[in-house]
VEXVEXLUM-858427 format. One record per residue (C-alpha): residue number from 1; x, y, z. Coordinates in Angstrom, 3 decimals. Example, Ala and Ser with C-alpha at 12.3 -4.5 7.8 and 13.67 -1.06 7.14 Angstrom:
residues 2
(1, (12.300, -4.500, 7.800))
(2, (13.670, -1.060, 7.140))
end
This chain:
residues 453
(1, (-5.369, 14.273, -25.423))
(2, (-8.879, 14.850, -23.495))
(3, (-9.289, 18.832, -23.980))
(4, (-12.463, 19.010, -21.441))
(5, (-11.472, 20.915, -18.423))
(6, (-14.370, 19.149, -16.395))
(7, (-12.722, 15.693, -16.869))
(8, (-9.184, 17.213, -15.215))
(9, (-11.103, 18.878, -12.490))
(10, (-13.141, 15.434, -11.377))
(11, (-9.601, 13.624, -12.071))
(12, (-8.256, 15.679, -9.925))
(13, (-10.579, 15.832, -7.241))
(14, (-10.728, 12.017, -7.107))
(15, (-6.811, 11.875, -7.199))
(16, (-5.940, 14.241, -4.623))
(17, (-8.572, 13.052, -2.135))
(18, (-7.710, 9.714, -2.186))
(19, (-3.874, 11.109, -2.227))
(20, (-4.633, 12.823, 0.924))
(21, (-6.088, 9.399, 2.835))
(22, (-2.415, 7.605, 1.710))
(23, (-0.906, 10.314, 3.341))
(24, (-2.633, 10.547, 6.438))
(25, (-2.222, 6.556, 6.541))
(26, (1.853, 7.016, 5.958))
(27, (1.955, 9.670, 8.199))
(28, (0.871, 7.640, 10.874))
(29, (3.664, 5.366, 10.357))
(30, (6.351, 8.100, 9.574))
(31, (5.077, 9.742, 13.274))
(32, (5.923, 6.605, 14.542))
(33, (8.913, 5.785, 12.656))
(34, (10.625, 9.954, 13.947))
(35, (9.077, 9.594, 17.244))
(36, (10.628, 5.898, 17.500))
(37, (13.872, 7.566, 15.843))
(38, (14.478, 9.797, 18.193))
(39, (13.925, 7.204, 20.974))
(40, (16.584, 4.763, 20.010))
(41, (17.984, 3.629, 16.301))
(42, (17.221, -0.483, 17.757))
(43, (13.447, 0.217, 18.586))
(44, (13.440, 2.503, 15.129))
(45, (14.971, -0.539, 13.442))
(46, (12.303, -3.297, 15.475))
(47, (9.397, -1.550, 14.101))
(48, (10.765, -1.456, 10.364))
(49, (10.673, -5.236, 10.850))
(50, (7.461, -5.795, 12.282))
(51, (6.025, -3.066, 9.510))
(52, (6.863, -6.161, 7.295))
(53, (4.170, -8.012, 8.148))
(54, (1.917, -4.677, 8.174))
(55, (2.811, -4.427, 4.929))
(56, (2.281, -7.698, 4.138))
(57, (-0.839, -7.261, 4.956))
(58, (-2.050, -4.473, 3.404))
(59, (-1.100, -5.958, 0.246))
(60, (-3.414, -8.995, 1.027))
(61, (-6.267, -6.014, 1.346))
(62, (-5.326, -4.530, -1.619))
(63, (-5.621, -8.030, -3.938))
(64, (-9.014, -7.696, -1.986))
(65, (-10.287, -4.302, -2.443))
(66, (-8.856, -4.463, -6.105))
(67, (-11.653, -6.927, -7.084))
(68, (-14.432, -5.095, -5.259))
(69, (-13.215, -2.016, -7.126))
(70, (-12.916, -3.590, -10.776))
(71, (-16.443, -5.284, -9.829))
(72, (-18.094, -2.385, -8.071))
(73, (-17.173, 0.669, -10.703))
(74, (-18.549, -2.022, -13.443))
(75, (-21.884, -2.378, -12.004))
(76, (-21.924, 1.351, -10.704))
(77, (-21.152, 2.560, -14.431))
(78, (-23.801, 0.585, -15.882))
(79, (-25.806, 1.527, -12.957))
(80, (-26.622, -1.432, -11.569))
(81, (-25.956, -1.114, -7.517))
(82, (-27.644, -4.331, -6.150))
(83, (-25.099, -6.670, -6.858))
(84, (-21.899, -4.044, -5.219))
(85, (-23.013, -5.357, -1.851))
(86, (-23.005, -9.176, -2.130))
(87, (-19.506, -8.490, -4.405))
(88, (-18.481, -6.172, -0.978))
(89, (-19.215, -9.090, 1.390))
(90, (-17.583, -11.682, -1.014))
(91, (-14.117, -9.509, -0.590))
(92, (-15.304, -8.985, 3.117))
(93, (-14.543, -13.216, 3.406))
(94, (-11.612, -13.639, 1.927))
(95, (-10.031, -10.299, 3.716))
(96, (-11.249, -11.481, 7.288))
(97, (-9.993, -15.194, 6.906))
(98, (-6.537, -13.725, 5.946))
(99, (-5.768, -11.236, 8.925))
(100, (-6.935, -14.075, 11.204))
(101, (-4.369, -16.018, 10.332))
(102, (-1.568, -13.765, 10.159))
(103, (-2.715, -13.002, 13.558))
(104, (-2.281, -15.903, 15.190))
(105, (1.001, -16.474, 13.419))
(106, (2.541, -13.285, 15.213))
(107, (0.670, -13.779, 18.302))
(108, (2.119, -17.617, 18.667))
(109, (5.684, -17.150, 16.796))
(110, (6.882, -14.039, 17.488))
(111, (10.396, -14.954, 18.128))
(112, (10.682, -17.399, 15.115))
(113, (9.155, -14.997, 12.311))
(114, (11.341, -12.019, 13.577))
(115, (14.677, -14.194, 14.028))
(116, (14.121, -14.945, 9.999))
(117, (14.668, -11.007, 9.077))
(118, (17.742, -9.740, 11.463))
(119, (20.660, -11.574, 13.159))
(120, (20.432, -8.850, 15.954))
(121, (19.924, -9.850, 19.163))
(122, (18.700, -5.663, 20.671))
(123, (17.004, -5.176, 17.394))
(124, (15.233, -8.258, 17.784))
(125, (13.762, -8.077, 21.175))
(126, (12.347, -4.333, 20.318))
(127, (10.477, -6.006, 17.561))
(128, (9.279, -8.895, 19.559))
(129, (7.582, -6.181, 22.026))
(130, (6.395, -4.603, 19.042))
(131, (4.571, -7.563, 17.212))
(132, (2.947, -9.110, 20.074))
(133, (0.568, -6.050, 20.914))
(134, (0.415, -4.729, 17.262))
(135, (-1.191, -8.082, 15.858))
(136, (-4.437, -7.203, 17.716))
(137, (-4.936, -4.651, 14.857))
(138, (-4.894, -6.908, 11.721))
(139, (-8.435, -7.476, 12.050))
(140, (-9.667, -4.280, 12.752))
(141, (-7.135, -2.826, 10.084))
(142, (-8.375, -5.337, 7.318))
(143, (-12.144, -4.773, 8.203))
(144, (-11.629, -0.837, 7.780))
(145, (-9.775, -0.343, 4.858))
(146, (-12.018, -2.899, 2.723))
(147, (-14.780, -1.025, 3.262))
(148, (-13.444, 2.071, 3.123))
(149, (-11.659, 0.788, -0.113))
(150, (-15.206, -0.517, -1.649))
(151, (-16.923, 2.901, -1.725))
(152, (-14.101, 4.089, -3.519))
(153, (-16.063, 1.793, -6.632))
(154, (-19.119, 4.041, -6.581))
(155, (-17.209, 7.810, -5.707))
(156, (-17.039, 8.119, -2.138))
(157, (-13.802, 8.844, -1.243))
(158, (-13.759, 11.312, 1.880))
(159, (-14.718, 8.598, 4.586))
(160, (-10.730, 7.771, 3.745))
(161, (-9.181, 10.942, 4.405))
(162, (-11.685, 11.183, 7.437))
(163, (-10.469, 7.629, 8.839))
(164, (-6.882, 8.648, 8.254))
(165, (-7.104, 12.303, 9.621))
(166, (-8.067, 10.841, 13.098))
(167, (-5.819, 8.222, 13.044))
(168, (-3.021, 10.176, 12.832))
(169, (-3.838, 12.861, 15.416))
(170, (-4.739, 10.087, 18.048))
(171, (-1.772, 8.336, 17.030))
(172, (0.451, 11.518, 17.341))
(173, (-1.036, 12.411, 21.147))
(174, (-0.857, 8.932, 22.494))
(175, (3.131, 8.159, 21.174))
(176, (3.654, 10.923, 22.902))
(177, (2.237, 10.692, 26.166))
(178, (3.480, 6.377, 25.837))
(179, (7.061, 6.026, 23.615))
(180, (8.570, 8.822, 25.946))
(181, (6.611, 8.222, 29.364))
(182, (5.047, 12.106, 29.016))
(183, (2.062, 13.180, 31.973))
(184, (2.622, 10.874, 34.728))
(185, (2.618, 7.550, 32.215))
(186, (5.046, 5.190, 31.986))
(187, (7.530, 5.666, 28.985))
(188, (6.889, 2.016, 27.099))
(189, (9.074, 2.768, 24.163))
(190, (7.754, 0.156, 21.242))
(191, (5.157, -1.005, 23.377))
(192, (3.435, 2.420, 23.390))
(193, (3.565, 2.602, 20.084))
(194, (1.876, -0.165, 19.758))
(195, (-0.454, 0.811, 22.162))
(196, (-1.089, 3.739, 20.454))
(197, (-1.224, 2.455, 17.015))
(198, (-4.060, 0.146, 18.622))
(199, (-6.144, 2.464, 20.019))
(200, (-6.022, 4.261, 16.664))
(201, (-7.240, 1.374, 14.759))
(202, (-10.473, 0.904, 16.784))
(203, (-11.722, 4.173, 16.483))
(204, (-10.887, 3.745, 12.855))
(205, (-13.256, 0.929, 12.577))
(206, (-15.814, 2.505, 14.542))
(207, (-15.779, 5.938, 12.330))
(208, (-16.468, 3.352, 9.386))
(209, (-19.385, 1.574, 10.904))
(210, (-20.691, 5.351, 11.589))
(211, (-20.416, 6.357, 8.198))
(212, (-22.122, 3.334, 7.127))
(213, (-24.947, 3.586, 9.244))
(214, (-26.200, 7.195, 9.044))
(215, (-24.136, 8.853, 6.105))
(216, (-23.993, 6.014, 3.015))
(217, (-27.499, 6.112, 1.208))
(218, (-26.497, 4.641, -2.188))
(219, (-25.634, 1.137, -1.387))
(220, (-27.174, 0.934, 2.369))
(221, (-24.924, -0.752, 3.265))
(222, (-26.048, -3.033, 7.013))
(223, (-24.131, -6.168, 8.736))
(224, (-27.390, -8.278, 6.948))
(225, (-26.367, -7.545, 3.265))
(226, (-22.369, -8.123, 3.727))
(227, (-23.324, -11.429, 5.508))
(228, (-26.323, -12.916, 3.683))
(229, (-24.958, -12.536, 0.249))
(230, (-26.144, -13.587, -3.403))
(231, (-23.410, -16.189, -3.681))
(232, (-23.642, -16.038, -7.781))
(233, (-21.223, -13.076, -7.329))
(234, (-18.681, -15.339, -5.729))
(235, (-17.359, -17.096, -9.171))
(236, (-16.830, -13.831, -10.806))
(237, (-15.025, -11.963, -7.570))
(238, (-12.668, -14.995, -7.525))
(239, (-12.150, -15.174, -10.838))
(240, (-11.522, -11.145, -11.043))
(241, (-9.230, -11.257, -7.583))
(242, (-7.818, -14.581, -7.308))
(243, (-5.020, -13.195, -9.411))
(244, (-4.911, -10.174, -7.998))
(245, (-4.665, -11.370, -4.276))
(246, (-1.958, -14.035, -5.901))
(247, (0.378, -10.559, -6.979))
(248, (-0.295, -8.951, -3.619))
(249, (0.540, -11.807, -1.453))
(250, (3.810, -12.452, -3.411))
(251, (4.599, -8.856, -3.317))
(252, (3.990, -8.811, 0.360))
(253, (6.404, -12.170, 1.340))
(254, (9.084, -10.524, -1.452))
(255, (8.917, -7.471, 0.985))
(256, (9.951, -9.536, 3.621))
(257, (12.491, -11.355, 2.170))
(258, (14.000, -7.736, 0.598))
(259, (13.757, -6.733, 4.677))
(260, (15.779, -10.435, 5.518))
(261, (18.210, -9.579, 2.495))
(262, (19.466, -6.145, 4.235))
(263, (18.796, -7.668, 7.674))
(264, (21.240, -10.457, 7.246))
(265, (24.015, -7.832, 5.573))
(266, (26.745, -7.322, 7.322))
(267, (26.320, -3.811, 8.041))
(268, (22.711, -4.323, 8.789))
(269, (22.612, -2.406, 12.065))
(270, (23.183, 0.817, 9.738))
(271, (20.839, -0.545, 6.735))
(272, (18.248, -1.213, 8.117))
(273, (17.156, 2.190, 9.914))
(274, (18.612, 3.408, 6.450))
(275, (15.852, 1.702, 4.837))
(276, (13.508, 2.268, 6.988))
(277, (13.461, 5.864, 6.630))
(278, (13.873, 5.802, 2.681))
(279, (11.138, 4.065, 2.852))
(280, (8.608, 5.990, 4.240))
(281, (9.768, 9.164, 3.071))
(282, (9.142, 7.436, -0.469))
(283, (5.712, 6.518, 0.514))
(284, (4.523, 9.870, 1.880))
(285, (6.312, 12.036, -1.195))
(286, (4.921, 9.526, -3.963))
(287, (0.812, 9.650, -2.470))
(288, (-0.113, 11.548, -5.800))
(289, (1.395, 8.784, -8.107))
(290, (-0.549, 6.343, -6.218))
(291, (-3.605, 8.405, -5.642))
(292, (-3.613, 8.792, -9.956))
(293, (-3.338, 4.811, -10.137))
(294, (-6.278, 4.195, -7.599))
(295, (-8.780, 7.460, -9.909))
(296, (-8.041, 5.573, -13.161))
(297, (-9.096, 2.583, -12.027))
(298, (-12.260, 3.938, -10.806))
(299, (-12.726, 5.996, -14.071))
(300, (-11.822, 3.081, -16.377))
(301, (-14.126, 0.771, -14.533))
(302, (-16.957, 3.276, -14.569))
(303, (-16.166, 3.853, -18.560))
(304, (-16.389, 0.361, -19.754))
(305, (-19.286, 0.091, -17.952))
(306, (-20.559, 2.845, -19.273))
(307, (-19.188, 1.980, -22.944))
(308, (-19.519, -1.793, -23.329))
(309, (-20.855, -1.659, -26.519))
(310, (-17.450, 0.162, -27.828))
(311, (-15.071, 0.052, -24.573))
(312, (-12.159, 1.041, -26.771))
(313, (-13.432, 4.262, -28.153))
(314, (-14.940, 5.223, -24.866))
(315, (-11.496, 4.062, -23.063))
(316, (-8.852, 5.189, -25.491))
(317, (-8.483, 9.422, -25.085))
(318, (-8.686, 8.468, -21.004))
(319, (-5.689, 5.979, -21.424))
(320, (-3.571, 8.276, -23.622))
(321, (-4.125, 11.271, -21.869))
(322, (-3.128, 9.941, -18.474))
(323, (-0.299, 7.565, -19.498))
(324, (1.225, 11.624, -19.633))
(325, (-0.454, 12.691, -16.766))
(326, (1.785, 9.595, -14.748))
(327, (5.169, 10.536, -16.636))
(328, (4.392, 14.346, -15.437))
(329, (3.308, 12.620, -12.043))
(330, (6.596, 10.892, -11.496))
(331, (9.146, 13.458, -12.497))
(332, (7.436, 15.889, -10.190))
(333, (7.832, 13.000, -7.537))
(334, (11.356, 12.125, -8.256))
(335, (12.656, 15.929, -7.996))
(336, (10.726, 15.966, -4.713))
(337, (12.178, 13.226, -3.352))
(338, (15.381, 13.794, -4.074))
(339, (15.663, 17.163, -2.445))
(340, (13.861, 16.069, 0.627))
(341, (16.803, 14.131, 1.622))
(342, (18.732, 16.890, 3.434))
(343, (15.490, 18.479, 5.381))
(344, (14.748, 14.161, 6.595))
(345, (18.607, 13.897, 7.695))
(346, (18.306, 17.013, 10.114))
(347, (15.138, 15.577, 11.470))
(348, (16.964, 12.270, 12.329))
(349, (19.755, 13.323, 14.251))
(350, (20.456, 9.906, 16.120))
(351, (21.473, 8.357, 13.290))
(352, (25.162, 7.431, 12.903))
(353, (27.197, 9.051, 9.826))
(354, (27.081, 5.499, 8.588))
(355, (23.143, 5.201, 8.574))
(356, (22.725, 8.978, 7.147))
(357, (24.713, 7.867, 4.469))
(358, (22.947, 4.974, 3.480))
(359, (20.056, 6.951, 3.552))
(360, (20.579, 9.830, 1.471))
(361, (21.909, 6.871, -0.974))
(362, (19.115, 5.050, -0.638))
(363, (16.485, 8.171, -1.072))
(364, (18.899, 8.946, -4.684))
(365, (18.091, 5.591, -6.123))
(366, (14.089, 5.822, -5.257))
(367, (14.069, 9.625, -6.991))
(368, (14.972, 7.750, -10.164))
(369, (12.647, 4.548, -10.027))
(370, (9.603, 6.397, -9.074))
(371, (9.636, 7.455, -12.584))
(372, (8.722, 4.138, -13.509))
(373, (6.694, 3.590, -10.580))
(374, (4.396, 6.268, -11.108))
(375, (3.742, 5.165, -14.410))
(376, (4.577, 1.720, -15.237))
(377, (2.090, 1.173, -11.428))
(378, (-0.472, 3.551, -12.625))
(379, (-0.982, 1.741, -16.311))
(380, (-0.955, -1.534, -14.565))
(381, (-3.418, -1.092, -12.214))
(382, (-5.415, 2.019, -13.567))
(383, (-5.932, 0.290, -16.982))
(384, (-5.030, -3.022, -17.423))
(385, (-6.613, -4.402, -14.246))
(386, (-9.260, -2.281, -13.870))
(387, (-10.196, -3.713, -17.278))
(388, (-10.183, -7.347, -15.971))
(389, (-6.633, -8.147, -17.142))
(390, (-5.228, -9.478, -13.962))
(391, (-3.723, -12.735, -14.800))
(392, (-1.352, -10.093, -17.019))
(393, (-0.173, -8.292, -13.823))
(394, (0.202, -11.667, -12.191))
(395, (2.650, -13.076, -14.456))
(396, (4.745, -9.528, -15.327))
(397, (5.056, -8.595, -11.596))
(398, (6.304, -12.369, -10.247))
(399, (8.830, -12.498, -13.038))
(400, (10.137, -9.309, -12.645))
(401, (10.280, -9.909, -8.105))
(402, (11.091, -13.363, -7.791))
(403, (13.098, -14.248, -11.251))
(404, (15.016, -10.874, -11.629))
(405, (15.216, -8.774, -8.329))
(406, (15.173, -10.918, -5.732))
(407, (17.898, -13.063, -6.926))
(408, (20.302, -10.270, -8.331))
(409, (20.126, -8.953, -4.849))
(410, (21.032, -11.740, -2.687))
(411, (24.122, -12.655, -5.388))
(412, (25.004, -8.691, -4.943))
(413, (24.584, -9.083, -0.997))
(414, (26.310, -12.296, -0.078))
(415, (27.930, -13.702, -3.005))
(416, (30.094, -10.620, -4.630))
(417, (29.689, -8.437, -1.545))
(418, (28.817, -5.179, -3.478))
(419, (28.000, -1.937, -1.462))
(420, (24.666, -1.615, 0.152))
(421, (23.208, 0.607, -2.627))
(422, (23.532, -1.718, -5.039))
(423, (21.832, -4.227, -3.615))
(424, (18.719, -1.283, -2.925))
(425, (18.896, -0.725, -6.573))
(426, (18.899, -4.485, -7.438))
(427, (15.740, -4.362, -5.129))
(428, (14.417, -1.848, -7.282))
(429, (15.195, -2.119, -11.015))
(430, (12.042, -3.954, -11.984))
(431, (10.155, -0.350, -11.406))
(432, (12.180, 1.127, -14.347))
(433, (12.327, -2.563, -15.948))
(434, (8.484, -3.203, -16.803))
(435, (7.934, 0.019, -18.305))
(436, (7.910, -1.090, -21.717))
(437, (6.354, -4.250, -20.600))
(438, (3.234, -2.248, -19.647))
(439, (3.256, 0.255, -22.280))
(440, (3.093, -2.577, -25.019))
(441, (-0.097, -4.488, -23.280))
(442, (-1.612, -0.876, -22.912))
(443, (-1.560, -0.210, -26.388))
(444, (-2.362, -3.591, -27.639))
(445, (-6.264, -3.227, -25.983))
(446, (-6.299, -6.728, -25.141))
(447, (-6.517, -5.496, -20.843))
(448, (-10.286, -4.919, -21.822))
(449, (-12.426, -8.060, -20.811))
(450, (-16.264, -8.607, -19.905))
(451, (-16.061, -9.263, -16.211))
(452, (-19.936, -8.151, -15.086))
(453, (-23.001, -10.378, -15.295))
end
């Protein structure tokens, strides 16, 4: 165990700050997903299904970011910064391409991508609203967060929590003035969300371009240097994020086919907003096991680099000590989360007894997987891919979603009709289930590869 007090204190620091931009981002959707709530449980449930594709997504920009990160704390540790731009606009490429096409997919089949996650006609429709204004934010979304996400690789983590912050008090004013119809507008229900959610993400991107311009001296960063890039770079961000972007994309269509799971049940009209709020309740209580995952990775990258003559002995009292610090992390989490299931309930008090059920069930069965999450998540991409090992995380995380989960909970759904929570949990095991997994390639030291030029 690390004994310096310093190296706590900058964990810390790095941890809670980038904590604090996941839970500004959540808390724009959990404003939308009460204020929604409140409005009707069908335009609640709509937006849960067009979040899908949100989702989806954001995992795309996460492959992306990923490889800028492993790249970019690399270089920055062996402090070399020239190349973090070209590997930047690289990312930049592959990010761009992808939210164009998903959206003109939900701009040109709305009806036909929704109709594959619900069989209900009023939930349906609401989503349909929904997805054909929110698609105009893919691009700006994707744009923002990769950049945002690639200063993270040389330290600069507040432009996050300064991007979220005013996301989420635009987004706050403007649902309410355009879900309910307050100050002379029109009340547009899950078109005004939309609306809202819209308007949010431009200012978003123009903060960012801001920042770039008069506030980010290191890299100096311009529109020239993302576009005219050293294309030698290109070989080794592909070979870093190809599997990367491979384990976020899967992750991203098994999240929609979890959503079609408990959208074709036959209780779905009570599942889904059941889900729904689990959901996001898990994702704003659990911003400190995820805000850990994101620091190591920038501390790990930054010590190899630092340390390539002997990564191991630079790397090995960081990985010890906070494989504990994500154990502490997630038992924290999982107390949290399971108390905050009576305060949520009172907050939505549209839901039928049915739904509330589900939910508190629902919440019970993430308090004990986040456990696992916060740790067996953390290792995973705070070590072992932050150390070049992606084709690992490939390979564990598809077995465990598309050979394990997401066929034990379609046989619990449809074949032996078990209840609800079972199939949740079935959707959920592989966060206690690649525990071991992890900790065995941790220990082994085989994660650490040359990736950097």
């Amino acid at each position: 165990m690390i004994r310096d007090k310093k190296f706590y204190k900058s964990f810390a620091v790095l941890t809670l700050s980038i904590a604090l931009q996941n839970l500004l981002t959540y808390s724009v959707n959990l404003a939308d997903n009460i204020m929604l709530g409140r409005f009707s449980q069908d335009a609640l449930s709509g937006v849960s299904l067009c979040n899908q594709f949100q989702f989806f997504l954001q995992m795309l920009v996460v492959g992306v970011s990923e490889g800028i990160v492993v790249l970019g704390a690399r270089y920055w540790g062996k402090k070399e910064t020239k190349p973090i731009p070209s590997i930047i606009g690289c990312g930049l490429r592959f990010g761009c391409g992808m939210a164009l096409i998903m959206f003109l997919a939900a701009l040109l089949f709305p009806n036909q991508l929704i109709g594959v996650m619900t069989n209900d006609a009023a939930v349906a429709a609401e989503a349909v609203q929904y997805l054909r204004i929110i698609c105009f934010t893919y691009i700006l979304f994707a744009v923002t967060n990769m950049l945002a996400s690639s200063l993270r690789s040389i330290g600069i983590v507040k432009i996050g929590y300064i991007i979220a912050g005013s996301t989420l008090c635009i987004n706050i004013v403007l649902n309410y003035i355009l879900i309910y119809g307050h100050f002379g507008a029109p009340a547009l229900g899950v078109r005004g969300a939309a609306i809202a959610t819209l308007v949010s993400r431009t200012v978003e991107l123009l903060i960012v371009i801001w920042f770039l311009k008069f506030r980010e001296h290191t890299l100096n960063l311009n529109l020239k240097k993302l576009i005219f890039i050293d294309t030698q770079y290109m070989p080794d961000y592909i070979h870093i994020s190809l599997p990367l972007l491979v384990t976020q994309a899967l992750w991203g269509i098994s999240s929609i086919f979890q959503t079609a799971i408990i959208g074709n049940m036959e209780d779905s009209a009570s599942v889904l907003p059941a889900n729904s709020i689990s959901v996001i309740v898990y994702q704003i209580i659990s911003v400190i096991g995820y805000g850990a995952a994101s620091a190591a990775a920038i501390v790990t990258g930054k010590t190899l680099g630092e340390h390539e003559d002997d990564p191991i002995a630079g790397i090995k009292p960081i990985m010890h000590t906070l494989q504990i610090v994500f154990i502490l992390i997630g038992v924290v989490t999982g107390v949290v989360l399971f108390l905050a299931q009576w305060p949520i309930l009172m907050i939505y008090n549209t839901l039928t007894p049915r739904a509330a059920e589900l939910t508190r069930q629902f919440i019970t069965v993430l308090a004990i997987t986040t456990v696992g999450t916060c740790y067996q998540m953390a290792t995973d991409s705070g070590f072992l891919r932050a150390g070049g090992d992606t084709r690992f995380a490939m390979i564990n995380n598809n077995i465990w979603t598309w050979l394990i989960c997401l066929p034990s909970a379609y046989l619990s759904a449809f074949v032996f009709h078990f209840p609800p929570v079972v199939v949740f949990f079935c959707l959920k095991m592989d966060q206690l289930g690649k525990c071991p997994i992890v900790y065995l390639r941790a220990r082994s030291f085989k994660w650490i590869h040359q990736v950097t030029r």
